[in-house]
C-alpha positions in Angstrom: -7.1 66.2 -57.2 -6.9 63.0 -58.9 -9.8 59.9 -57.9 -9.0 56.4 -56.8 -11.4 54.3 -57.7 -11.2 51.5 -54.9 -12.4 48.1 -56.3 -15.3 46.3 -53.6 -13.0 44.0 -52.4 -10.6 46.6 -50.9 -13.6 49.1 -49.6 -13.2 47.6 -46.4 -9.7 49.2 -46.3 -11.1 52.4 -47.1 -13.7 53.0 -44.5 -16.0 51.6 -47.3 -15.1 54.5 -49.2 -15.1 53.8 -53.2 -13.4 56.7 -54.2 -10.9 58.2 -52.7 -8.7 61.9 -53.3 -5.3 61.6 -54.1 -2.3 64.0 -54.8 0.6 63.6 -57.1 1.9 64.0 -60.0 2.5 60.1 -61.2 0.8 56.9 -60.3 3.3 56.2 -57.4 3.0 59.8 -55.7 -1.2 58.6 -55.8 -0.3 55.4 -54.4 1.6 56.6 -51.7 -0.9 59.3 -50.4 -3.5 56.7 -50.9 -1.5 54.3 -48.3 -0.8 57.3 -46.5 -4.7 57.9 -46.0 -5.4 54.0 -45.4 -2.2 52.2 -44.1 -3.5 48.7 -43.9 -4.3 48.9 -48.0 -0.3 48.8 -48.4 0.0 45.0 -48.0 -2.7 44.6 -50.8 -1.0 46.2 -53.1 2.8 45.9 -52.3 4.8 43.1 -51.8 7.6 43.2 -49.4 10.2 44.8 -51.4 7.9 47.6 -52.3 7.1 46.8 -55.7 3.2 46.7 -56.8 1.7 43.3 -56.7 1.6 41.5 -60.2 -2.2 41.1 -59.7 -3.0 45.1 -58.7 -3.9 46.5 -62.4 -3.8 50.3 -62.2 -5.6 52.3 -65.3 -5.7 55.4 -65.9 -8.7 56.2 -67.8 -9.5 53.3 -70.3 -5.2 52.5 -70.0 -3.6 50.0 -68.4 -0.2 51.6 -66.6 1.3 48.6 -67.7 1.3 50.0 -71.4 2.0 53.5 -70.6 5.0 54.6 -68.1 4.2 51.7 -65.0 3.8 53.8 -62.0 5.7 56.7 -63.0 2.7 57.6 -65.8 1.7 61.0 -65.0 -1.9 62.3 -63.8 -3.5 65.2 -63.7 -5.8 67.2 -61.3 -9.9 65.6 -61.5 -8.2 62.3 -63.4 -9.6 59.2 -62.3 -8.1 56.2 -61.8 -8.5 52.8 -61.0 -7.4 49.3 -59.5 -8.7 46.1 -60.9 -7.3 43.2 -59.2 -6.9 40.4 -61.5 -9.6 37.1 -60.9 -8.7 34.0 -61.6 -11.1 31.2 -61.6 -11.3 27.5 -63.3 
């Protein structure tokens, strides 16, 4: 199975778990198993219409989804991946 790599901020939504098993093929099968497991992350990272937050970076290895297929790049079995939310600061 693929591994989510759940960023400190969002751990709270996981049962304080930091990584977490997911199946699919693609980034969006992960997603949705992941929000199947933790319901309450879904707001986090979707907006209302479904689509993933701008701020919800996704890699895949050292790659950012955005430069590869969005969230229909493909995974594989023991992949990990991860979500960086952006920070912003001044």
């Amino acid at each position: 199975m693929p591994v989510l790599r759940i960023p400190t901020p969002l751990r709270a939504y996981t049962n304080g778990q930091a990584d977490v098993n997911v199946s699919g093929v693609n980034i969006s099968e992960a997603l949705v198993d992941l929000t199947k497991q933790y319901p309450a992350l879904k707001p986090h990272l979707f907006n209302e219409a479904g689509d993933l937050r701008p701020f919800v970076n996704l890699f895949v290895g050292e790659n950012n989804i955005k430069d590869l297929q969005g969230v229909d790049t493909p995974i594989k079995d023991g992949e990990k991946i991860m979500i960086i939310p952006s920070i912003a600061g001044g």
